[in-house]
N, C-alpha and C positions, 0 to 999 in steps of 0.2 A: 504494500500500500504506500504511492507515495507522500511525502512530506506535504503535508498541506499546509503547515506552517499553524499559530494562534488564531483562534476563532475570531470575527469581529466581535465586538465591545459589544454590537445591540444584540447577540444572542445573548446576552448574560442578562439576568434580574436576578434581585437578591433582594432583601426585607430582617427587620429585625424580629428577633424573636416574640410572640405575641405577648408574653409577659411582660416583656420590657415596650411595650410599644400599644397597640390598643387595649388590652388590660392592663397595663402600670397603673392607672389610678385607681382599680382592684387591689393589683399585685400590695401597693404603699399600702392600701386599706390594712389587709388583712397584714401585717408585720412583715411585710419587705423589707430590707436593708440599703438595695443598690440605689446609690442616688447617682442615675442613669448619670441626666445631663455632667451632673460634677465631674461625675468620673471620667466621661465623653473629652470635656473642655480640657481637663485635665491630661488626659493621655494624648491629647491633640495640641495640648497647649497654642491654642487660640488658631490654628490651621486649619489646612483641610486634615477632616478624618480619614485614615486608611487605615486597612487591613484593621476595617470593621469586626471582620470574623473572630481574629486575635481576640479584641477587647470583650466580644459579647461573650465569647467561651469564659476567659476568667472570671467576669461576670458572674457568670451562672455556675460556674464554681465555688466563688463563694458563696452564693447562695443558698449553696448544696450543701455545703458547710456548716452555716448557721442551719438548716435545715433538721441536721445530721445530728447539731453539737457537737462537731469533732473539736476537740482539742486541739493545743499545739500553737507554734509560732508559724509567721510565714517569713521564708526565706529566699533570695533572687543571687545566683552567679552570673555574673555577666552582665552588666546593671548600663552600662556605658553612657549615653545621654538622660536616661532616666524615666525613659518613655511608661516601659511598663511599669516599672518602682513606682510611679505618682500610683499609679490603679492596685496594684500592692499594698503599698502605706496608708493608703485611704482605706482601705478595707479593715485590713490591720486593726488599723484605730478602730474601725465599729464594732469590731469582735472581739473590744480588749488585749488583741497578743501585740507582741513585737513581731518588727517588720525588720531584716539581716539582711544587708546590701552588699555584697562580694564583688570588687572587680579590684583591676589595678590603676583603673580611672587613670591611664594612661597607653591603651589599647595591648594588644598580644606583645607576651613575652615570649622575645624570640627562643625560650627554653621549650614552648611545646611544637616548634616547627619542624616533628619527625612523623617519618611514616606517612600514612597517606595526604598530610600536612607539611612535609618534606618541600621547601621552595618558596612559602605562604612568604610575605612581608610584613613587615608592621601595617595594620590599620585599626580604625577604631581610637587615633591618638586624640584626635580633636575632640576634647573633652578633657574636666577636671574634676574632682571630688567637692571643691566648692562650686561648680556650678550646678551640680548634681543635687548638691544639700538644698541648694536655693530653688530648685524645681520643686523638689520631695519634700521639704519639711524634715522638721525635726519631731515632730512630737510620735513615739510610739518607735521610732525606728533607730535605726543604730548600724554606723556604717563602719566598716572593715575593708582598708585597702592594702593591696599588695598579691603576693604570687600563692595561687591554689594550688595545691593542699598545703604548703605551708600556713597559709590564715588561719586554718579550721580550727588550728590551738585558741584563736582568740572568742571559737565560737563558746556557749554552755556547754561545759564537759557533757549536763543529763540533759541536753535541749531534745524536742522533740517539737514536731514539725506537720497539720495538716496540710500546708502547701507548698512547692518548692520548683521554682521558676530556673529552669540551667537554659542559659542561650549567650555560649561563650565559644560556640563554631567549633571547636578544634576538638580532635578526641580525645588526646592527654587530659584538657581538663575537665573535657564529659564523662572522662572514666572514671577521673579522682572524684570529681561530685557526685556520678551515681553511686560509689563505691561507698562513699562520707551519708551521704544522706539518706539513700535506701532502705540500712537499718532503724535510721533514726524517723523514717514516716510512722506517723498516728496509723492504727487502722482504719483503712478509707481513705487515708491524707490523698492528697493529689500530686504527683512527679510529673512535670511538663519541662519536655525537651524541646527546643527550640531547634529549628533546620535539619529535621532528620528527613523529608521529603523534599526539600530543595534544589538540593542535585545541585546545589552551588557547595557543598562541604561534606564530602566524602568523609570526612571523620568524624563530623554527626550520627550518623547512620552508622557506620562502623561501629563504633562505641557504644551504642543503643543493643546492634542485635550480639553483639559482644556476651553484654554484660545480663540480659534480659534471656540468653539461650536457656539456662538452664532455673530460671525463675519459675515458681508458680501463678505472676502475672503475665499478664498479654500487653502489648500495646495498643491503643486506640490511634489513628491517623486524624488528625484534626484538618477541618477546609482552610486553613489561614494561608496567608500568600507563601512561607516557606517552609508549610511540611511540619508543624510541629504534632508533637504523637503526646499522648498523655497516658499514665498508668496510675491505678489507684490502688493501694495495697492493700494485698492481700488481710480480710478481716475476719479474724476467727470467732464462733461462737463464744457468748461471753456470759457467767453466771448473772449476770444484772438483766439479762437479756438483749434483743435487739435495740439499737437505737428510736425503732416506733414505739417501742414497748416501754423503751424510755419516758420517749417525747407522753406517751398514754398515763402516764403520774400525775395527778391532778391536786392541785394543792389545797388542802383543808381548809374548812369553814370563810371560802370567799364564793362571789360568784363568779361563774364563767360564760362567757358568749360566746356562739357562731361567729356572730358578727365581725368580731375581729384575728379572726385564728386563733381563740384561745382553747377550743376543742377540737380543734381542726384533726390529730388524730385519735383522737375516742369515737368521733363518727363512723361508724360501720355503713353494712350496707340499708338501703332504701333511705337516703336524705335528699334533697333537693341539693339548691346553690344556695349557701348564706345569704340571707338580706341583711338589711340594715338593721329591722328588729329582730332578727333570731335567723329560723330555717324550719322548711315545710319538711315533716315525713311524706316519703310518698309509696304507691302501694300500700299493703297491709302487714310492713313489717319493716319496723323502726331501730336498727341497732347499734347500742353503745357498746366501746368495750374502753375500760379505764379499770386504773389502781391507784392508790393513794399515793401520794408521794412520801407520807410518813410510814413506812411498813409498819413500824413498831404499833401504830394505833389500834386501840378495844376498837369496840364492836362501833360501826359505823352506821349513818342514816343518808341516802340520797334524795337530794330536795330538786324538783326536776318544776319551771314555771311551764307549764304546758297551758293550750286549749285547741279544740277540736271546731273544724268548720258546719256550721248549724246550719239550715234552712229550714222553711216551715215544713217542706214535706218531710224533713228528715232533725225535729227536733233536738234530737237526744241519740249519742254516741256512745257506745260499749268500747271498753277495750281492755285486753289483759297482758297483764304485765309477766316478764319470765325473767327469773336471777338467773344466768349458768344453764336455760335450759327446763328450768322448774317453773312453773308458775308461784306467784307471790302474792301478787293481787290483783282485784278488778275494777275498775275504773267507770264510773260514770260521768258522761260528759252532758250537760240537759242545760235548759235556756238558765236557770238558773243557780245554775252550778257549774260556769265552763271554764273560763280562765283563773287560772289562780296557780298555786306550788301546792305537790302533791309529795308527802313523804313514805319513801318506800326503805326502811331498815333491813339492812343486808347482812346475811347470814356470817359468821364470825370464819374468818380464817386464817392460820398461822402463821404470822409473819406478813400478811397479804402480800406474798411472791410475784401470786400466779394473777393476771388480770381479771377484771369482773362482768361478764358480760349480762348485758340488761338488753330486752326487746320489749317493743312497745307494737299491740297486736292490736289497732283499732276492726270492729267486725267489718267494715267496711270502708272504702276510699268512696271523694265526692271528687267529682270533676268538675270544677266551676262551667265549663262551656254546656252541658247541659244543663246548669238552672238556668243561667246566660249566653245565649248561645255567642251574642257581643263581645266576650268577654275575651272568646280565643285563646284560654288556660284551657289543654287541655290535659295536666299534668291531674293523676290521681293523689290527690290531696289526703291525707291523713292525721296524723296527732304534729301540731307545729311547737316548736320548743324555742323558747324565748332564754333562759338561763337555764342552768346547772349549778349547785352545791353539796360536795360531802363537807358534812359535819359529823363532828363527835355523839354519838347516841345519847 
């Protein structure tokens, strides 16, 4: 097949991820973190934006992060004008970790110019470690200049690391950073190798399938203009359980909303989309699953503000409720008796380890578009829950 050469420009369209773009004012709703535009100007420093893709993936990295809870610092080899540092250090700061800036803020040390880097020159000079601070900021980061792996002594002897940015081209010092940092990723941390699909730095690539042969992760290929690949480390089951199972710890005697992700996952299946005052069941089968976040707590009471959709054909609402599977109790819902908080006392268990799961079984769903056919709902409406509260029995 011959060489056609690079496609024209107008075959390409591209769009930002809908998170960050027609849901963002959801996404910030519900406890988002990324603050799109800042970190955009920021990694553009007042230019045009390029290699969009770069920036939306870390983005959505740390997102995944905070998501996740993962622990750890985040860390960048190879930092040079500071481009991605600013999107680094900014994040950093909203996650509370420190942000670890490695380069020699005076471009390639001709000591790694061997092997398939054999010839390379100096580049990457034009730059300084003050001009770098004055992009990046100080607050939350912490810069370390001079020759890799020599620096590494000035990292935390016990640091440990959800995300960790190497895009210093060459392989000597992609091997000595995978080599330094690999051990030291959080489970789940994020490892992002910069130009391993570029085809402009054979000892990117090199060093990646190198050091990764005998891993039990894989590489991901990222669409960014040169080829970076990302690996997330291996996460072993963990007595505390998974990180859902985490995030499903619900904190004692306060209340919680839909509304704003604060149950976003105890929500099982049959819920709508969050509103503004809560979230619709839908169907006839409503389910939570949560655990305390204080194991050690006696016996518990769940305060659930619930009400059920009335009409005059259909005054009055049955529904029964199931702890684990068991029935608990049975709920009336009638013109006057509908909205209010309904407490359901949940049976005692050791330690509360294991999560609690609660269904809510109204007899039957309402479809608004049949009282109304205007209405154009034609979601099966069920038990709507406005808050959530464990308390102390």
């Amino acid at each position: 097949m011959p060489d056609q050469g690079p496609a024209p420009a107008w075959r390409y369209g591209s769009s930002l991820p809908q998170r960050l773009s027609r849901n963002y004012a959801r996404y910030r709703e519900r406890g988002g973190r990324i603050d799109l535009y800042g970190d955009a100007d920021a990694y553009a420093e007042n230019g045009r934006l390029q290699d969009c893709e770069r920036l939306m993936f870390l983005l959505l990295a740390f997102d995944q992060i905070h998501k996740e809870g993962l622990p750890g610092d985040v860390a960048e080899l190879g930092v040079y004008k500071g481009q991605t540092a600013t999107v680094l250090a900014r994040n950093a700061r909203r996650l509370g970790r420190t942000c670890w800036l490695l380069d020699t803020f005076a471009g390639f040390d001709a000591k790694d110019f061997t092997g398939a880097d054999a010839g390379r020159g100096t580049q990457f000079a034009d730059t300084s470690l003050a001009a770098v601070r004055a992009r990046v900021g100080e607050e939350n980061t912490r810069y370390i200049q001079g020759f890799f792996p020599d620096t590494a002594a000035q990292l935390p002897p016990d640091g440990r690391y959800c995300l960790v940015h190497i895009d210093c081209d060459l392989y000597a010092p992609i091997l000595s950073a995978l080599e330094y940092f690999y051990p030291r990723m959080v489970p789940g941390g994020f490892l992002i190798v910069h130009d391993y699909g570029s085809m402009e730095w054979d000892g990117a690539e090199k060093a990646v399938d190198v050091f990764f042969a005998d891993k039990p992760e894989c590489i991901v290929p990222l669409p960014d203009s040169a080829g970076s690949v990302v690996i997330r480390r291996w996460r072993p089951p963990t007595p505390d359980g998974s990180w859902l199972r985490q995030k499903q710890a619900l904190a004692l005697d306060q209340w919680h909303t839909p509304a704003h992700n604060q149950i976003a996952a105890a929500l099982g299946e049959g819920w709508s989309r969050p509103e503004a005052w809560g979230i619709w069941g839908v169907d006839t089968a409503h389910t939570l699953t949560f655990a305390p976040a204080d194991a050690a707590s006696p016996d518990l009471v769940l305060e659930l503000d619930v009400h059920a959709p009335l009409v005059s054909s259909r005054p009055e609402l049955r529904a029964s409720v199931s702890v684990d599977g068991a029935v608990a109790a049975e709920w009336l819902f009638s013109e006057g008796q509908n909205r209010g908080v309904r407490a359901l006392p949940l049976p005692r268990q050791t330690g509360w380890r294991q999560p609690i799961s609660v269904t809510l079984r109204p007899e039957t769903a309402l479809v608004p578009q049949t009282v109304n056919p205007a209405s154009g709902d034609t979601r099966p409406l069920g038990i709507a829950l406005h808050r959530l509260r464990l308390r102390r029995a």
